[in-house]
N, C-alpha and C positions, 0 to 999 in steps of 0.2 A: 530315728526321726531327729532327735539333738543333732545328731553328729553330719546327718542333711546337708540342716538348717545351719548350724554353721558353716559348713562348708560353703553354702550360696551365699549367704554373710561373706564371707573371705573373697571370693572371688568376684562376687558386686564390687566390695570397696576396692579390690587390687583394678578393676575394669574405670573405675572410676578415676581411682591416681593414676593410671596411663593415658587416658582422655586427657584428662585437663592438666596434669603437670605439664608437662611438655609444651602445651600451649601457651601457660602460663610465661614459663621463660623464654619463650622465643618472643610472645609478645614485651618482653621486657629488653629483652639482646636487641629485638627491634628498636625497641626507644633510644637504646642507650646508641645504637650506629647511626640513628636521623640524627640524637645530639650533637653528636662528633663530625656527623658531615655540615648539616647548618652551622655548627656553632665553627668548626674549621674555617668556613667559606668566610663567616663575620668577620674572622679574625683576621686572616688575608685581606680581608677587602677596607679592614681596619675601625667599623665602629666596635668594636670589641676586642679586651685585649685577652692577651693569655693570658693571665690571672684570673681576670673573671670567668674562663669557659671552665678551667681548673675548677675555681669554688662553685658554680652550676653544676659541672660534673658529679662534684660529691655530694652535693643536696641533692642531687637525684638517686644518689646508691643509699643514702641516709633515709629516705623516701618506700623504693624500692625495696629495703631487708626487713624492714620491719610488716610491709604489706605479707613479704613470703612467709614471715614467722608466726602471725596470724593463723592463717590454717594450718599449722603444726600444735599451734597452742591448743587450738577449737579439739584438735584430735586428741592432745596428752588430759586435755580438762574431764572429755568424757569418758576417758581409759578411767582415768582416777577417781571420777565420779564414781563408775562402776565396782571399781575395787573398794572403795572406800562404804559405800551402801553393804559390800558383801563382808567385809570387816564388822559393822557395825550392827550386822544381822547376828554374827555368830557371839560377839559381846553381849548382845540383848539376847540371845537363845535362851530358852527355860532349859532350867536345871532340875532336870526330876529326881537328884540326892543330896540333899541337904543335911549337914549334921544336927541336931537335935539341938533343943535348950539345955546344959549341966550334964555335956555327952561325956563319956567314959574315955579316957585320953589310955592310952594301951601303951605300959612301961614297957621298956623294947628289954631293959634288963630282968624284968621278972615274965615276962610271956613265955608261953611254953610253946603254943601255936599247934591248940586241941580244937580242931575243926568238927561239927556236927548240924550234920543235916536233917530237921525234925520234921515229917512228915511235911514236904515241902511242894508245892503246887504253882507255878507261876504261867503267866499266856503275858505275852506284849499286847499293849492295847486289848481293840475284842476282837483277835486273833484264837483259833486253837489253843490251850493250851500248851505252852513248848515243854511243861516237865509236870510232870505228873504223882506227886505221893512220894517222893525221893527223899531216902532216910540212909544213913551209912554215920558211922562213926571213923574219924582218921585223928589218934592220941600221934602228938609227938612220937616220932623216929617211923611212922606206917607211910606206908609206898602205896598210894592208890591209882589203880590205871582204868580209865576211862578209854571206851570202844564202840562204836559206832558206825552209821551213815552218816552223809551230810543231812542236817537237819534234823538230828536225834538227841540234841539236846546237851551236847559235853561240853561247848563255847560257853549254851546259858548257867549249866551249873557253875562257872570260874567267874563271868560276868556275875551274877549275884555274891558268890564269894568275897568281891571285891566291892561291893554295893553299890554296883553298877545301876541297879535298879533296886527298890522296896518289894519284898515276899508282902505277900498278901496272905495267905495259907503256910502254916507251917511256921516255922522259926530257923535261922540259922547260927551259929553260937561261935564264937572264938575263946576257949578258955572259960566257957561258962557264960560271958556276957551275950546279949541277943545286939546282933548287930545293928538293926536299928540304931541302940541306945549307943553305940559306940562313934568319936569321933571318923568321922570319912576318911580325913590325911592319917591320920594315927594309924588307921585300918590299912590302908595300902601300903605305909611304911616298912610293915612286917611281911610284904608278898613282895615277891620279885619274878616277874614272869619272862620266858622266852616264848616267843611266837614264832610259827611258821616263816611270815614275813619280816625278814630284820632290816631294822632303818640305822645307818652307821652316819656320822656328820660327817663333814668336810673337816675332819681334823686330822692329830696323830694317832698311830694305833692305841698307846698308852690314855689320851686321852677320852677316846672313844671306850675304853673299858672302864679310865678311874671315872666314868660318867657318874655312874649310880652314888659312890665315894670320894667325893673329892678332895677326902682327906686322906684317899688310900695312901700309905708308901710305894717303891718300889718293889720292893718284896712281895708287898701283900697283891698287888697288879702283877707281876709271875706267877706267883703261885697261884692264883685264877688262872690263866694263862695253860700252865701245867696243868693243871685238872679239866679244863675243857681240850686238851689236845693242841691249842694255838700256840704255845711256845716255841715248838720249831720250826713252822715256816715262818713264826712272827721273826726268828735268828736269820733267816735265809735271806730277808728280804734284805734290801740293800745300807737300810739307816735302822734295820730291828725296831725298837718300840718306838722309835719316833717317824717312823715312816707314815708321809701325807697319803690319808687314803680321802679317793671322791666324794660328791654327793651321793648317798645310799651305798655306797662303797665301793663306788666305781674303781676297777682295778681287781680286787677281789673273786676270785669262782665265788660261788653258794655255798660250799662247806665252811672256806673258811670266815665268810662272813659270819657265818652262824657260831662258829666256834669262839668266835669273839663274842659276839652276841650271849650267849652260853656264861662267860668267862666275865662279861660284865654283869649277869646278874648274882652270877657267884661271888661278886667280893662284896656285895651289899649283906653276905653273912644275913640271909633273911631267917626267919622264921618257920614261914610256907615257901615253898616253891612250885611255882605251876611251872611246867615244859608242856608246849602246844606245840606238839608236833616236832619237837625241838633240833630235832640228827635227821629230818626230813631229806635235807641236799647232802649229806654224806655217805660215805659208800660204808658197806655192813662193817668191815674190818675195823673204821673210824670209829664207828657208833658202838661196836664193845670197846674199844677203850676209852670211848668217853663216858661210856656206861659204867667202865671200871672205876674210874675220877669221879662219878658222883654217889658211889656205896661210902664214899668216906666223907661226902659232901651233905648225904641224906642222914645221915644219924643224928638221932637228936630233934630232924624236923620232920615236918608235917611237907610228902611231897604228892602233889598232882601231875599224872604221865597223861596227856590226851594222845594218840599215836592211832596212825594205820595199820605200821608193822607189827607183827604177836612178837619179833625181837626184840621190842624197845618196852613190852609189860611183860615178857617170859617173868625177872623178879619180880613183880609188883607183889604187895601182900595181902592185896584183893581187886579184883577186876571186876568194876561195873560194865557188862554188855547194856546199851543203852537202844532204844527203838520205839519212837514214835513218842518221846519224853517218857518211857516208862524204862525203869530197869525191869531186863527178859531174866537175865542172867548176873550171878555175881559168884566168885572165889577164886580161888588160886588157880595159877595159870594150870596144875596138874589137875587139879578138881574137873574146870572147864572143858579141858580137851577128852576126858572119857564121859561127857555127858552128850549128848544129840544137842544140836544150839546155832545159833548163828557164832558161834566162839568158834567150835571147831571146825564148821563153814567154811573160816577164814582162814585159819591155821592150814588146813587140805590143801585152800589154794595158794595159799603162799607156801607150804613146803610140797606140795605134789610133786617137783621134779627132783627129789633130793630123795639119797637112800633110807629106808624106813630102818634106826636103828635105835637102841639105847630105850630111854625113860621116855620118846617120845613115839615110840612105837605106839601105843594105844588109842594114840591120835585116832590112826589111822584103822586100827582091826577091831578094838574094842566095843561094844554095847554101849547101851545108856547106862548111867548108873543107879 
């Protein structure tokens, strides 16, 4: 219906400036050739000289530019109206997370980034419930992989994680403090997320990763670089790390956007890491070695895997199956595939054309456990 209604919007106004532009200046081309022929014949005929048809002339085009600038203005005034009201709405938006009065400011050198979810219940508005009684423990250096449908609830557990919204039920913890009580910025400080969708500036490649860092060196911008896989097509390209990449990355496939993407949140050296979907646009071959580059990246921290493919939580060191905000399912990927489940569901169908061999034989032949 919006996209209509605009369109009839668009095409009124374009029906309109065809109409009357054109009429406009012709009525105006008109004045200006009666000028030139009266004021011609004056001057031949001699009560008028050339000088004065000159200065008439121009006080008519001095006349004339400012009438035509008028309805250009009337148009820029209500553009800017409009943009300026829609600026001005999202300034004045309510902000449903606020940090507390004497909130807990979270040392980036003493956090350990021990995540725990205590019997946790959250619904947006009065919506369904989206998460249901969700409890898991992730200590520093644990791999947790999240598994689902759309709308089972794996965005909202990271969206709270990052107190994107207030738990009403339940508690959720970093290193022991209850988030609430923790500053907001401090709190996201420690997470560094890759998302499905990657947003890259209109800058240098180099700059587009030392984002997160702007104090990074070069060094420490390769070696992200190397661990996400981007170091060598980032050599390939024609000016390497200072090559101008577009708006959203125009220029760029989808892997290697993402591998930058990937590589700038690696040098923020976080705490937590969430990957949402993170090796989504690269092909399987990419995505083990870039899986290889982050067993050296994950130690130590606290990481969130949301993924479609059972290749991208095969290591994880517990996998929540998620459905309908409830966890159905959770353990290790060996645990999950000899139990009956939506886990092994998914595994059949992503590996069903592939030879049944090795430790993942039981996928396929094994019972429930």
């Amino acid at each position: 219906m919006r996209s209509t209604a605009y369109q009839n919007n668009q095409v009124g106004a374009a029906t309109i400036w065809a109409r009357f532009f054109p009429l406009m200046e012709l009525l105006a081309n008109i004045g200006v050739v009666i000028l030139l022929v009266a004021g011609g014949l004056r001057v031949i005929d001699g009560p008028l000289t050339l000088g004065e048809l000159v200065a008439f002339f121009s006080m008519i085009w001095y006349i004339i530019g400012p009438m035509w600038n008028i309805g250009f203005l009337i148009n820029n005034y209500t553009q800017s109206k409009a943009s300026g009201e829609r600026v001005l709405e999202l300034l004045h938006s309510y902000v449903h997370v606020k940090s507390v009065e004497d909130a807990v400011v979270l040392d980036k050198d003493t956090i350990k980034g021990h995540v725990r979810f205590e019997n946790v219940t959250f619904s947006y508005a009065d919506k369904e419930p989206a998460l249901r009684d969700i409890s898991f423990d992730a200590p520093p250096g644990k791999v947790i992989g999240l598994l689902g449908g759309t709308g089972s609830g794996k965005s909202t557990i990271i969206q709270l994680l990052m107190h994107a919204y207030n738990v009403k039920q339940g508690r959720i913890t970093v290193d022991g403090f209850d988030i609430r009580n923790v500053d907001v910025q401090s709190l996201r400080s420690q997470i560094a997320t890759v998302f499905q969708e990657t947003f890259l500036f209109s800058a240098s490649i180099r700059d587009n990763i030392a984002y997160a860092n702007k104090d990074a060196t070069m060094e420490e911008i390769e070696r992200a670089a190397k661990l996400s896989k981007a170091h060598e097509f980032i050599m390939e390209l024609p000016l390497g790390y200072d090559t101008l990449v577009g708006e959203r990355g125009m220029g760029l496939s989808g892997g290697q956007k993402q591998r930058i993407a990937i590589a700038r949140a690696l040098i923020r050296n976080p705490h937590i890491l969430v990957l949402d979907d993170a090796t989504s646009a690269v092909d399987m071959e990419t995505e083990h070695e870039i899986q290889a580059g982050f067993k050296e990246l994950m130690r130590g921290r606290t990481t969130f895997i949301i993924a479609h493919r059972i290749s991208s939580l095969k290591d994880a060191d517990e996998i929540l199956v998620l459905d309908g905000g409830r966890i159905t399912q959770r353990g290790t990927h060996q645990q999950l595939i000899r139990q009956q489940g939506p886990y092994r569901d998914v595994y059949n169908i992503q590996y069903a054309d592939r030879p049944q061999s090795g430790e993942d034989e039981p996928a396929v032949k094994g019972g429930t456990a």
